[in-house]
C-alpha positions in Angstrom: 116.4 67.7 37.9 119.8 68.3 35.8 118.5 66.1 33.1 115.1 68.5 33.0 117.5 71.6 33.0 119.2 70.1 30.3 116.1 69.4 28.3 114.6 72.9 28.8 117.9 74.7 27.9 117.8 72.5 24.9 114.2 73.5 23.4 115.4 77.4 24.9 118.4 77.9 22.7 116.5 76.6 20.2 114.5 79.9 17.9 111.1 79.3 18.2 111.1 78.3 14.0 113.1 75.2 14.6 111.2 73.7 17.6 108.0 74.4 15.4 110.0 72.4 12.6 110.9 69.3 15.2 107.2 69.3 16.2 106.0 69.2 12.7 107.7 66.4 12.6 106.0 65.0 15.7 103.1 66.0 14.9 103.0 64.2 11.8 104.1 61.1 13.6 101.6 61.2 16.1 98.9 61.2 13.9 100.1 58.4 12.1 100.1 56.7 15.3 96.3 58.5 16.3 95.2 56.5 13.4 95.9 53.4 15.0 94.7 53.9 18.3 91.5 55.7 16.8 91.1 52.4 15.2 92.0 49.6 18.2 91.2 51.1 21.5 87.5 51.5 20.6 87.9 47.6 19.9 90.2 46.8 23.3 93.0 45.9 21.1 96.6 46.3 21.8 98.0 49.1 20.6 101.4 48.7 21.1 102.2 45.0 19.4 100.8 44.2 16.3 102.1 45.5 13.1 99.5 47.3 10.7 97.7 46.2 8.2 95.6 47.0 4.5 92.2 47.0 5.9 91.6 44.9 3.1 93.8 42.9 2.1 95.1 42.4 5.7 98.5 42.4 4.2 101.5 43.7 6.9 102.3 47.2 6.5 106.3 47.3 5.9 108.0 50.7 7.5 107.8 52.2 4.3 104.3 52.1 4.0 103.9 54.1 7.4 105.3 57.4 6.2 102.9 60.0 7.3 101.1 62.0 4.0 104.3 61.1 2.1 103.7 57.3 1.3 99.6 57.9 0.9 100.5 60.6 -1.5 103.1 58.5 -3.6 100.9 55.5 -3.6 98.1 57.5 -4.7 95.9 56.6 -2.0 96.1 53.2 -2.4 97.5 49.7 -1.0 101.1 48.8 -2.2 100.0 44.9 -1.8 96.2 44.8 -3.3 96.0 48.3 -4.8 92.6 48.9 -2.5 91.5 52.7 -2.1 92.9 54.3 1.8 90.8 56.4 2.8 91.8 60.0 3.0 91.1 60.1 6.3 94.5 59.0 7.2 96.5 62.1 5.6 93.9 64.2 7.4 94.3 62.8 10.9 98.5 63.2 10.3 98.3 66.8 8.9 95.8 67.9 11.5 98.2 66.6 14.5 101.1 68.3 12.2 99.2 71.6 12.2 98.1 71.2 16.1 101.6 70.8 16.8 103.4 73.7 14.8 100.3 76.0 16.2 100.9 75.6 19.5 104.5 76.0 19.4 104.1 79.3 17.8 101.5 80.7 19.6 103.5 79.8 23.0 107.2 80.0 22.3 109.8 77.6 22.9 109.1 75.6 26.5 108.7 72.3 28.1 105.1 73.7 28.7 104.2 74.4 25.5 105.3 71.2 24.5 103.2 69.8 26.8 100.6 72.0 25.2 101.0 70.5 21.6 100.6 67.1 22.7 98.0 67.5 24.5 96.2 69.1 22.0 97.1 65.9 20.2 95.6 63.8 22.4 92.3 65.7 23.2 91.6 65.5 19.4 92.6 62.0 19.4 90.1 61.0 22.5 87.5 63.2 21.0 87.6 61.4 17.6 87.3 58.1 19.2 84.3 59.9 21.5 82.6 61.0 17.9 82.6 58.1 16.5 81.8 55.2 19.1 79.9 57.8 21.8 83.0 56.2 24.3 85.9 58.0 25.7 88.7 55.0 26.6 90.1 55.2 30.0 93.1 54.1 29.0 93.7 57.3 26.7 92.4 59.6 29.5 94.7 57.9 32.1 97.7 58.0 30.0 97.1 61.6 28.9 96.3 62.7 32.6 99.9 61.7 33.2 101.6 62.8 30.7 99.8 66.2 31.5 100.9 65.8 35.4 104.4 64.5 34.5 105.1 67.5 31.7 103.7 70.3 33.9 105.8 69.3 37.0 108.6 69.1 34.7 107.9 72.8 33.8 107.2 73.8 37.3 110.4 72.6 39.0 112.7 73.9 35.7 110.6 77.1 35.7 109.4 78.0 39.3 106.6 78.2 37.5 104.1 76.6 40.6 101.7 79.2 40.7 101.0 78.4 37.0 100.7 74.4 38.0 98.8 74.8 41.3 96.2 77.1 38.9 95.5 73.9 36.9 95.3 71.8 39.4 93.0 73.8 41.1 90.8 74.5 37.9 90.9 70.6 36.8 89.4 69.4 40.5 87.0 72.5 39.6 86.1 71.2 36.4 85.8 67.6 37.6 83.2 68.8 40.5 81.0 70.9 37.9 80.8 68.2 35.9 79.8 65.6 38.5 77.0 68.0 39.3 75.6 67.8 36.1 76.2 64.3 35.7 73.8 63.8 39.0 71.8 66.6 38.2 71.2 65.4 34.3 70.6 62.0 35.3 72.9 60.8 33.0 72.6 63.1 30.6 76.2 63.5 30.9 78.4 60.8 30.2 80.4 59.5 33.2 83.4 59.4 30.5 82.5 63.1 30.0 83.0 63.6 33.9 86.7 61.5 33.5 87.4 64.0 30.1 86.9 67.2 32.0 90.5 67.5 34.3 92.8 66.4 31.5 91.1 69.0 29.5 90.8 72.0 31.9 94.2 71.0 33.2 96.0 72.3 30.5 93.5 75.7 30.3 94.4 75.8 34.3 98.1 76.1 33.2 97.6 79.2 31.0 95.2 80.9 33.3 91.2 81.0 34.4 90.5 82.9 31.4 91.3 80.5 29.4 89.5 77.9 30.9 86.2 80.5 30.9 87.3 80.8 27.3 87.4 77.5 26.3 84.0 76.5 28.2 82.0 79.1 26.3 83.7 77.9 23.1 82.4 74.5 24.1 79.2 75.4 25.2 78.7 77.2 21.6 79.9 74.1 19.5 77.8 72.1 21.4 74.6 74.1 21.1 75.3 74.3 16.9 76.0 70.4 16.8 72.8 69.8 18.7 71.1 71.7 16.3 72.4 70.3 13.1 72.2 67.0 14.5 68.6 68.1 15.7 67.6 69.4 12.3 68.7 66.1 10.0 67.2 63.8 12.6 64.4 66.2 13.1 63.8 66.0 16.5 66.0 68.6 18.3 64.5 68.2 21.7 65.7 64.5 22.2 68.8 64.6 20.5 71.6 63.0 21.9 75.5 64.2 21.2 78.8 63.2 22.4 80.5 66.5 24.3 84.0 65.1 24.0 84.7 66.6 20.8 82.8 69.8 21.7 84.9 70.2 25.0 88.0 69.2 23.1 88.0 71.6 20.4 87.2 74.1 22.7 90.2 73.6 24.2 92.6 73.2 21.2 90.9 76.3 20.0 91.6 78.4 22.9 94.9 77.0 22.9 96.3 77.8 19.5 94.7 81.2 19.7 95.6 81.8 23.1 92.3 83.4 24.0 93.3 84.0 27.8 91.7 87.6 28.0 94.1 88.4 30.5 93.3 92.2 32.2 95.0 94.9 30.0 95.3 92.7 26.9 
């Protein structure tokens, strides 16, 4: 309890600027590190031994070459070892999480919560990603951000008092969890079970800042979804069978509602 006391005075006395600065920072290293779970959990690998490597050349990456934007931008995009092209993808994924981060922060001021907030933006986008491009949601990433969620918001809660805030999202995940099991029965599969096991760590968070945001972020979702079913619909032309993963429509729902803090709370 003193330790979290100690922690929250720290990121308190600390101007909102400067704890946007530090997550930047985070941020950035996060999404050098998204690009390697985005790339080995989809294959069971182990993410946490193994050094990285060139795709292509399958050369070890040294520490240097693991610099987030900076070393891509100095090596031109290309391998130190065999001078192969790296994909642009890699800056992206690191300025995203950088942007994610810093967003958060100033949208929600200077808290053990709204750090929580920022990384779990991170790692909804992350999860989501890995949804768009394999159609699978890894349990593993779910899990470990269910608990980082649980741990961070208790952490808030018993710093704060804030337990009305953490019994809301509590309340609105099991909600979210239960609506979704309905439709997975009701759809016949239509919705994923790894859908079903996405919805509490994402509503959690929404829970936490109130029910309109979690109202918010499902129409927000509801919208993407309908528009990527369409495109999708219209380049495979055939919209009435066409099949989407709703990971990265509920998560961007979420990080939307989040950075813009679209609550609608009464009076505002």
């Amino acid at each position: 309890m003193l330790l979290l006391k100690i922690a929250e005075g720290a990121i308190a006395t600390h101007d909102r600027r400067v704890l946007a600065a530090i997550m930047a920072v985070v941020g950035l290293m996060l999404g050098s590190f998204a690009t390697v779970l985005i790339h080995r959990l989809p294959r069971n690998e182990n993410f946490i031994k193994g050094r990285s490597q060139c795709p292509s050349c399958k050369e070890p990456l040294a520490p240097i070459d693991l610099i987030p934007v900076v070393t891509w931008l100095f090596l031109r995009g290309r391998c130190r070892h065999c001078k192969a092209r790296i994909s642009v993808k890699y800056p992206l994924i690191e300025l995203t999480s950088c942007y994610i981060a810093v967003s958060v922060i100033n949208q929600h001021g200077a808290s053990i919560a709204s750090v929580v907030l920022a990384v779990s933006c991170i790692g909804l986008a992350i999860t989501a990603t890995i949804d768009a491009l394999t159609r699978r949601l890894p349990n593993r990433a779910i899990i470990t951000i269910a608990i980082f969620e649980l741990i961070g918001f208790f952490a808030d809660a018993l710093v704060n008092d804030s337990w009305q805030d953490f019994k809301r999202g509590v309340i609105i995940a099991i909600l979210a969890t239960v609506v979704a099991l309905i439709f997975y029965f009701v759809s016949r599969g239509g919705l994923g079970e790894g859908d079903v096991k996405f919805a509490p760590i994402v509503w959690f968070p929404l829970g936490w800042l109130g029910w309109g945001a979690a109202f918010g972020a499902y129409l927000i979702a509801a919208v993407i979804a309908v528009i990527w079913t369409i495109v999708f619909g219209v380049l495979q032309r055939r919209v009435r069978k066409v099949s989407i993963p709703l990971g990265p429509a509920l998560a961007l729902g979420a990080i939307v509602t989040i950075i813009a803090d679209f609550s609608w709370k009464a009076g505002v």
